[in-house]
C-alpha angles and dihedrals in degrees: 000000000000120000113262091177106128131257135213120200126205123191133205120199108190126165098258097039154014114235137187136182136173124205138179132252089254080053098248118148101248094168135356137178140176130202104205104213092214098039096037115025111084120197107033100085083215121155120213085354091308158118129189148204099196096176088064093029088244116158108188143150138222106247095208084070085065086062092048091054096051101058091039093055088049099052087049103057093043091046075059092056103262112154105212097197083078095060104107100179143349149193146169157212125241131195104252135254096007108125130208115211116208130197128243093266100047103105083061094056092048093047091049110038111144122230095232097061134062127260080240090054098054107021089062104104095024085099122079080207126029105219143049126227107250117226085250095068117111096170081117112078090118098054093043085054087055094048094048095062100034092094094026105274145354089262093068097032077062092051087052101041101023081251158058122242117284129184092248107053125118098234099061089037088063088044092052092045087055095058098037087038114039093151102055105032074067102049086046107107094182133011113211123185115229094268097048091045091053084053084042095067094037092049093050079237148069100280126212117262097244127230096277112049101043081074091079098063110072095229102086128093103223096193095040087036090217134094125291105239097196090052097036084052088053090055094047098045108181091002108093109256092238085065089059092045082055095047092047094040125197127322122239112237103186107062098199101040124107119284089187127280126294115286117263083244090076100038089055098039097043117008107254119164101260087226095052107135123237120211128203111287111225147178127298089241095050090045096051084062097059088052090097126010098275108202123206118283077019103141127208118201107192105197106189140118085308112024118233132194119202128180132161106219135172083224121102102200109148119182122167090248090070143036128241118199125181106250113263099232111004115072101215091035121102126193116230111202130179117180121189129198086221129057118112097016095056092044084049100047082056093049090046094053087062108105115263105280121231118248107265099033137078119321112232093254080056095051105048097049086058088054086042091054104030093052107087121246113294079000084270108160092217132010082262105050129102109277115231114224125184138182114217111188112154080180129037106277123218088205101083093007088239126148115251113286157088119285116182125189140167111222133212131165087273117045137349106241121205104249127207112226096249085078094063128066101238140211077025107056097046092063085073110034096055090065092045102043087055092045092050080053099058093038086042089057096033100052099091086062113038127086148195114267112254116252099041115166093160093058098237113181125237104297126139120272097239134356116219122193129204142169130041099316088059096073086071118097088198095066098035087063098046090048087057083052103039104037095022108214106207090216085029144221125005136180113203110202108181080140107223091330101096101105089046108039092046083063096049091057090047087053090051087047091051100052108031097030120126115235102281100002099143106232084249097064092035093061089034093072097049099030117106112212104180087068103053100020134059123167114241117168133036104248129198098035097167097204099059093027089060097047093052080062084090082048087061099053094037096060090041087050084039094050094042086052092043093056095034083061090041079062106045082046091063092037095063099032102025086237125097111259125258124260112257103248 
């Protein structure tokens, strides 16, 4: 007897792949399937997902590939035995910022696509421009000055939208097409973001942008939850700002309510139920929250090629350092998020600088957690020393904004003092540094959000509740134990391991949510009751030690004095030679 159980599919759109999985309604993986941009797609001549105008600094990529990539997930999963008629609802995951720009006559193509022929064949002409900038882009430092100061400062433009403006974002890249491309922002009938275009196709329509995502364009008002119109009449410049509000659409409140049903394209080309639900579509960051039941004050340390730093928080704090998202499923919730140029590449350059190991003994990464554990903490010899502080940027950082380098300081209580590096034991003391000087960062920029645990008869100070790590650097125990004595973590350490599945993952679940969910059950409790964490979570580190936690209180003040000397000198640099100042080495 075949299985009739239902399925729930969740979809990741990323900008080096397509990817597709189907669960179950106990959230177990039942397919999956991945169409890889660079290895798959034939005909775009793209590289890691990509093309680029180098000479503008633009990153963008051909939507039709997207198509491509659709049918070709489908027929994958179904060449691996899926039955789609038991998919009961879906949703997905989108890079964000990126926009899609459709023609006049796009809702007609959507509405009329013919079984026999693919999504590429007949979408083709249903754009008034045939690519989407890419969050890489930084063709858009204009525009960003402009937004910026639309409001005052960055610092307000953060307080409306939850942050400053950033090249990426989807606000100063429509006002950039405008200017570049009069013609055909004229001719666009609707901009979708990534996440919204994916539900579009799905929806046989052009989708709402959900709660979350609209947050990454620079346009929303996060405390009115409307658009902002003095922003949004920046963006549309002579067109009136009406015309832009029509183009966007409105923005879907409830992530988990009903978008419509799947289009008959896919019902007749591949089988779906026709009253299969669609949930909002939303952003890769806010999905990667839903991949496990993220509880309040929960912390996620992504510790990649870049570093992020996600948290859902009551707590609406914006500063232009960070970003604040509405939360993609829980009304009240907010998503903290901190992203860093430098994460993997500045750990590996100091393991790289240890001397060559001998065969048979330790392997740099080895050896380099020892140095990293055995040095004590801020490589102080004793709890009164001076504290030694370093920056370690091998590319320009945007937290702090500082120019690539290495910036080494000694720290007391009064003043951080540049240091020469024959102060400091290296390669040694860099083993540990390195990790500390990454995790201040993160407590430094958390602590307005964070909070003690009620009850708290202990009286432990603000910290998250957990701290979950995930991604490569994970793997790593030093930095798992410095993370439980730098960040604290009241139930401790975690390691999250969903592969490379969390985006999509996160939107299946929050398929699963939409469709089985009982009237007012939060998507949390909802997933906790059906979540399994002893398969996708082990605890690895001892978290909230008071002792230590407390001492790495003078870590704190002295990054945030480093990094206050290190960009006033960065000014005066610029000042006198009209180019920004060297790293100290």
């Amino acid at each position: 007897m075949t299985d009739q159980s239902p399925l729930y599919l969740g979809f990741d759109l990323s900008t080096q792949q397509l990817k597709g999985i189907a669960i179950t309604s106990d959230l177990k993986v039942a397919f999956e399937a991945v169409f890889d941009f660079d290895a798959d797609a034939t005909g775009f001549g793209i590289k890691k997902g990509v093309l680029t105008n180098e000479a503008e600094r633009e990153v963008f990529a051909p939507i039709t590939m997207w198509l491509q990539a659709i049918d070709a997930v489908l027929q994958t999963l179904q060449d691996e035995g899926i039955d789609f008629g038991r998919v009961q609802g879906m949703s997905g995951a989108g890079q964000q910022h990126g926009s899609v720009y459709w023609s006049q006559d796009c809702e007609h193509a959507l509405r009329n696509l013919h079984e026999g022929k693919s999504l590429e064949a007949q979408l083709h002409h249903a754009f008034s421009y045939p690519y989407s900038p890419n969050w890489q882009d930084s063709s858009t430092q204009t525009q960003c000055d402009l937004f910026d100061r639309h409001l005052g400062d960055e610092c307000q433009l953060a307080i409306c939208t939850g942050s400053k403006a950033h090249h990426r974002f989807t606000g100063p890249q429509i006002l950039r097409f405008r200017s570049k491309h009069p013609e055909e922002y004229s001719k666009t009938s609707r901009i979708s973001l990534v996440s919204s275009f994916l539900a579009s196709i799905f929806l046989g329509k052009i989708a709402p942008i959900d709660i979350a995502d609209v947050c990454g364009m620079n346009l929303f008002d996060i405390k009115t939850g409307s658009y902002n119109q003095k922003l949004m009449g920046l963006a549309a410049g002579s067109f009136i700002t009406g015309d832009l509000e029509s183009k966007l659409g409105h923005v879907m409140e409830d992530g988990g309510g009903s978008i419509g049903f799947i289009s008959q394209y896919f019902v007749q080309r591949y089988g779906f139920n026709p009253s299969c639900t669609i949930a909002p579509f939303t952003g890769d960051n806010p999905a990667t929250i839903l991949a496990l039941p993220l509880r309040p004050l929960d912390a996620i340390v992504s510790l990649g090629t870049s570093t992020t730093f996600l948290m859902s928080t009551p707590l609406y704090k914006p500063d232009p350092a960070v970003h604040f998202m509405n939360h993609p499923t829980t009304p009240g919730l907010y998503m903290f998020m901190l992203c860093y140029k430098n994460g993997a590449l500045a750990r590996e350059q100091v393991r790289d600088a240890l001397p060559p190991t001998r065969p048979g003994s330790l392997d740099r990464w080895s050896l380099f957690n020892h140095h990293a554990t055995h040095t004590r903490p801020l490589c102080a010899s004793t709890e009164s020393s001076p504290a030694k502080i370093a920056l370690y940027f091998p590319r320009p950082e945007i937290v702090p904004n500082v120019q690539a380098g290495k910036y080494r300081y000694t720290y007391t209580r009064q003043q951080p003092i540049v240091s020469s590096p024959s102060a400091w034991k290296l390669p040694e003391d860099d083993c540990r540094a390195i990790i500390e000087s990454q995790l201040l960062s993160l407590r430094l920029r958390s602590r307005g959000i964070v909070a003690p645990p009620s009850p708290n008869p202990r009286n432990i100070p603000a910290q998250p509740r957990r701290v979950y790590l995930v991604g490569g650097g994970s793997q790593n125990t030093a930095i798992a134990k410095l993370a439980g004595e730098i960040l604290g973590g009241v139930e401790g350490v975690y390691r999250l391991d969903v592969g490379g599945n969390a985006c999509a993952l996160g939107s299946a679940y929050k398929a699963v949510w939409a469709v089985d969910r009982k009237p007012g059950e939060t998507f949390e409790d909802f997933v906790s009751s059906r979540w399994r964490e002893n398969e996708f979570v082990e605890k690895i580190a001892d978290g909230y030690q008071e002792k230590i936690y407390r001492f790495y209180e003078k870590g704190v003040d002295g990054l945030e004095a480093v990094e206050k000397d290190v960009l006033k000198k960065q000014a005066m640099d610029v000042d006198k030679a009209g180019t920004t100042g060297a790293g100290q080495v």
